[in-house]
C-alpha positions in Angstrom: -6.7 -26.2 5.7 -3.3 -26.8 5.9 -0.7 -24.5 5.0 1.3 -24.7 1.4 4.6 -26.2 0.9 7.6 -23.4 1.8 9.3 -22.7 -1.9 11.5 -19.8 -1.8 11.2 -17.3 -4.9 15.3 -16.4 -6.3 16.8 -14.1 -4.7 17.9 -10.7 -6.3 21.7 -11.4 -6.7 23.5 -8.2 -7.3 20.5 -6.1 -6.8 20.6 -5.3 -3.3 19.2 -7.1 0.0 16.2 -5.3 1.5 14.6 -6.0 4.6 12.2 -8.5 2.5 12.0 -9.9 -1.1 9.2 -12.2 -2.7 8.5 -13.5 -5.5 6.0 -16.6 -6.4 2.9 -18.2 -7.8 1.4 -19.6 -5.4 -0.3 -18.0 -2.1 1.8 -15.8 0.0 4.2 -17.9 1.9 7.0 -16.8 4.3 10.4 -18.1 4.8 13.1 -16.8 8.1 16.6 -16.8 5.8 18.9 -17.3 8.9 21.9 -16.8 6.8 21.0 -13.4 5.2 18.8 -11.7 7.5 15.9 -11.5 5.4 12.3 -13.0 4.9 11.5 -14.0 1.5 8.0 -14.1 0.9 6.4 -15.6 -2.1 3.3 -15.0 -3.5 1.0 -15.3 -6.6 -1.9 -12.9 -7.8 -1.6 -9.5 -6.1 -3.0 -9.5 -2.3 -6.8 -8.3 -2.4 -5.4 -6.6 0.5 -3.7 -2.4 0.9 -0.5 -2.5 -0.6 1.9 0.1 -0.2 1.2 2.9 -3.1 4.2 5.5 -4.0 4.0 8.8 -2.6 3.5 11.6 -5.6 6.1 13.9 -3.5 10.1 12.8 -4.8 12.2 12.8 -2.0 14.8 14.7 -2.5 18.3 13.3 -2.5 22.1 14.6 -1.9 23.8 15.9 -4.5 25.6 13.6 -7.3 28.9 14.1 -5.5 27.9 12.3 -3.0 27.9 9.2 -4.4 31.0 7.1 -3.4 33.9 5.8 -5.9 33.5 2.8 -8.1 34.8 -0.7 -7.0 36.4 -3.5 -9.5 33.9 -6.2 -9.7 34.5 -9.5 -11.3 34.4 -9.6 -15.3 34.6 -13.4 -16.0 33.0 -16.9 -14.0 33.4 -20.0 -14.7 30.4 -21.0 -16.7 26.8 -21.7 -15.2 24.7 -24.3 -16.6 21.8 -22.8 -18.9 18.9 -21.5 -17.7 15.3 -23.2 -17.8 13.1 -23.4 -21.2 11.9 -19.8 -21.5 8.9 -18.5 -20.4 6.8 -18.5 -24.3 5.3 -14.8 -24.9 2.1 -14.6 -24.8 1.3 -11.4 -27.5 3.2 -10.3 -30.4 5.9 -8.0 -29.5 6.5 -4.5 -31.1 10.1 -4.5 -32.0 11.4 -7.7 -34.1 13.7 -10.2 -32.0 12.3 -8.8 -28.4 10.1 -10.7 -26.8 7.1 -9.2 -25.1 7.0 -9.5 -20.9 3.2 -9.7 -19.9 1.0 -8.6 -16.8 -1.9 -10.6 -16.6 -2.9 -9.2 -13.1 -2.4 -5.4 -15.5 -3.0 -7.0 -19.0 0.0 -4.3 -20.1 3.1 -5.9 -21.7 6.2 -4.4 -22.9 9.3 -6.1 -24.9 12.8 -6.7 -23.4 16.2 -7.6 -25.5 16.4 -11.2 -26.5 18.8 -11.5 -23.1 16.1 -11.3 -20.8 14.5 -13.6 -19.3 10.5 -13.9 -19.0 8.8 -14.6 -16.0 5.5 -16.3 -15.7 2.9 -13.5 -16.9 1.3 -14.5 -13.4 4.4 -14.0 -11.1 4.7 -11.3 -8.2 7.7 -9.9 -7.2 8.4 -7.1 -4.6 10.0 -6.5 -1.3 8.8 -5.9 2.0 9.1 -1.8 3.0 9.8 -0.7 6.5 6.2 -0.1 7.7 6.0 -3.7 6.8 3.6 -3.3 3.5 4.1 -5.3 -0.1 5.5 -3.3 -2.6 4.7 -5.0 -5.8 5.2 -5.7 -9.7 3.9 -8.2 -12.2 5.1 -8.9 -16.0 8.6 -9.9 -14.5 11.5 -9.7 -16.7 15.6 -10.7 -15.7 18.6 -10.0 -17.3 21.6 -11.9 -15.3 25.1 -12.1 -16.4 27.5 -14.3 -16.9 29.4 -13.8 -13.7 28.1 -15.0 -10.6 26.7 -13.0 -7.9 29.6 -10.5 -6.1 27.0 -10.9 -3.0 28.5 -13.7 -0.5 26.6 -16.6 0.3 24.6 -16.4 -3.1 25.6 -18.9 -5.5 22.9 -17.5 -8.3 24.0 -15.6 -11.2 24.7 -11.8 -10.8 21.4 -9.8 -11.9 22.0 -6.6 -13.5 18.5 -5.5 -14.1 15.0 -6.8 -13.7 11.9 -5.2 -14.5 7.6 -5.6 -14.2 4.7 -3.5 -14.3 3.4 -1.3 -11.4 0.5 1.5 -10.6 0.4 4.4 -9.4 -2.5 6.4 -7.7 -2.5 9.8 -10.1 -2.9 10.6 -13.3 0.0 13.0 -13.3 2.5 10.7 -14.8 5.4 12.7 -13.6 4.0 12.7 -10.0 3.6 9.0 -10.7 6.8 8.1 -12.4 8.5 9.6 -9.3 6.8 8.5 -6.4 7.0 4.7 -8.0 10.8 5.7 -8.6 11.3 7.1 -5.1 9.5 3.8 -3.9 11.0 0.7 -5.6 14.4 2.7 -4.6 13.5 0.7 -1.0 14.5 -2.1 -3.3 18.0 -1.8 -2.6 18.0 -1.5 1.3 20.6 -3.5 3.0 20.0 -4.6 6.4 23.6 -6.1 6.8 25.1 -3.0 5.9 25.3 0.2 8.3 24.0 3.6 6.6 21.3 3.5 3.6 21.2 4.5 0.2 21.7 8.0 -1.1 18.4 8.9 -3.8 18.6 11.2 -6.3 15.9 11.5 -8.1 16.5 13.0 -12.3 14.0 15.6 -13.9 10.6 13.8 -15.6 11.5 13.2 -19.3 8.3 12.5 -21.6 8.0 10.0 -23.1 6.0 8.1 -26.1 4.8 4.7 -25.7 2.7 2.3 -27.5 0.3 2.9 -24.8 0.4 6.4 -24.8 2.4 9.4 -24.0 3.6 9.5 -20.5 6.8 10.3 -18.1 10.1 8.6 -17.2 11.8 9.4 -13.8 14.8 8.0 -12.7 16.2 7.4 -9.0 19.8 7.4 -9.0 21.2 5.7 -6.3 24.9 5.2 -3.9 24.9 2.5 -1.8 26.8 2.9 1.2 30.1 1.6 2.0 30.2 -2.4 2.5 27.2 -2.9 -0.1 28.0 -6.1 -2.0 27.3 -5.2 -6.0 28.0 -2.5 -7.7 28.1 1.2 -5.8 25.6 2.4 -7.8 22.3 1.3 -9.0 18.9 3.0 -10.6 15.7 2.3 -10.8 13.6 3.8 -13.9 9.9 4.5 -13.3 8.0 5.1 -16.5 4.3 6.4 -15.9 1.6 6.5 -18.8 -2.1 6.9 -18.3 -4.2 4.0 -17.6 -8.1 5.8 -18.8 -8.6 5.3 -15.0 -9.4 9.1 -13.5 -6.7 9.0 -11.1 -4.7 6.2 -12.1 -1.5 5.4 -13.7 -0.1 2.3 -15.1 4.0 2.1 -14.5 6.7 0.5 -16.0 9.6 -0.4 -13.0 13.0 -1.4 -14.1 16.1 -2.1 -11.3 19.3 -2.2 -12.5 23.1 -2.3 -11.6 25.4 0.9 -13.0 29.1 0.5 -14.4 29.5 -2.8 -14.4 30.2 -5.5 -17.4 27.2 -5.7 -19.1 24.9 -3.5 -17.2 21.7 -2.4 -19.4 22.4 1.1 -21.3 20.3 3.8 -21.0 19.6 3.7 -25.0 18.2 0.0 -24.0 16.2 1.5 -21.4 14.6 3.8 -23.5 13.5 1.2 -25.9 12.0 -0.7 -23.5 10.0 2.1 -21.9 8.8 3.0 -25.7 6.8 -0.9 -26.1 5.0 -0.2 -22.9 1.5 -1.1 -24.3 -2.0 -3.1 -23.2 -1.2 -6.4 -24.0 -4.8 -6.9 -25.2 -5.7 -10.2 -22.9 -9.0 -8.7 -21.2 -10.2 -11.9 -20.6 -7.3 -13.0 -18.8 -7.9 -9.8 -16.1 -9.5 -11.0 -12.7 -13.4 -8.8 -12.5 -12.9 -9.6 -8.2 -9.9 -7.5 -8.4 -9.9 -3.5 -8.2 -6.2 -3.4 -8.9 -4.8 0.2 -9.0 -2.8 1.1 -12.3 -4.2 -1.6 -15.0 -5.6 -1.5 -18.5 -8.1 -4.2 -17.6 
């Protein structure tokens, strides 16, 4: 059978430039990006295949100090034309005027401010690690700005944050919310730009979500000198129980730091609290063992 048309999946603007991004519906395809370096790969349902599960160790970072000096980035663009008809929400959401991002592959959902953008309940989206193994996330959410990207060559809209649903191979929802933390912070990997990211990785918090009481981690990361974006990003892992023994479901969300329009912490928080089932059992594959999932 031959193989399916190339489609690229977008690119992650302002978030970084790892060694590989995908994103997609359809099966796993591959594209060579001459001009950036990179392979984009996109993909549809998760691969029946290992994917790359977060260590339960942090790794521990340098200290806070390290991180290197803010940069002016741009404020104000020109105008971009408006995005594509939104993606409809599938379930009620919990808090009026958000609408609720869903994981089919998971069936978990969680609401996002009316900003964001949903991504097809179906859609994968990950990057490629440096051992080469798919590090993934479902119930996709974007929030862009304004502004165009500060990255060169990328003509999309700067992303601030962008968020989905994860697992995690423990029950320890602290163990898991910093692993997956510690993980996704691969995410912001530059392979044009000498030196790599400096993680540091906050205390667990607890937290209480619609789907139960779990743990939020956050990776706090400098990018090295020459990064385009802003110099300093985060990644929030949120961990709750799945009623797997041994399993976690986790709520990932990338974003930029001190920039116009960034996400707030406070923001952040409400999303982690709507982290719920979405209730859509019938819509959860019975081939699939997926890891992390309220299916």
């Amino acid at each position: 059978m031959g193989s399916p048309p190339v489609t690229p999946g977008p690119r992650p603007g302002g978030l970084g430039r790892s060694g590989a991004w995908f994103a997609g519906i359809a099966a796993f395809l591959v594209v060579a990006l001459i001009a950036v370096g990179v392979v984009l790969v996109s993909g549809g349902p998760a691969p029946a295949g290992p994917v790359a599960q977060p260590a339960v160790s942090p790794i521990p970072g340098p200290p806070t100090s390290a991180r290197p000096p803010d940069s002016a980035l741009p404020s104000s663009a020109p105008p971009f034309p408006s995005p594509s008809a939104p993606t409809p929400a599938l379930i009620p959401s919990s808090l009026p005027g958000w609408p609720a991002a869903v994981s089919t592959t998971r069936n978990a959902g969680y609401d996002v401010p009316p900003t964001w953008e949903l991504k097809s309940p179906t859609l994968i989206r990950g990057f490629m690690d440096a051992a080469g193994e798919r590090v993934v996330m479902s119930g996709v959410a974007m929030y862009e700005a304004a502004a165009p990207s500060p990255c060169p060559g990328f003509d999309e809209r700067y992303v601030l944050a962008w968020s989905g649903v994860t697992g995690a191979p423990t029950d320890d929802t602290a163990a898991a919310a910093a692993g997956v933390a510690t993980l996704w912070s691969g995410a912001f990997d530059d392979i044009d730009v000498p030196g790599a990211p400096q993680v540091v990785l906050s205390p667990s918090t607890d937290v209480a979500a619609v789907g139960g009481r779990g743990s939020h981690v956050v990776a706090e990361i400098a990018m090295p000198a020459g990064s385009c974006g802003s110099p300093r990003k985060a990644v929030h892992a949120v961990a709750v129980p799945s009623g797997a023994p041994g399993e976690s479901v986790v709520l990932v969300l990338l974003a930029e730091r001190d920039v116009p329009g960034a996400v707030t912490d406070a923001e952040v928080g409400l999303i982690a609290s709507t982290l719920r089932p979405a209730g859509l059992e019938e819509r959860c594959d019975p081939t699939r063992d997926v890891l992390g999932s309220w299916c």
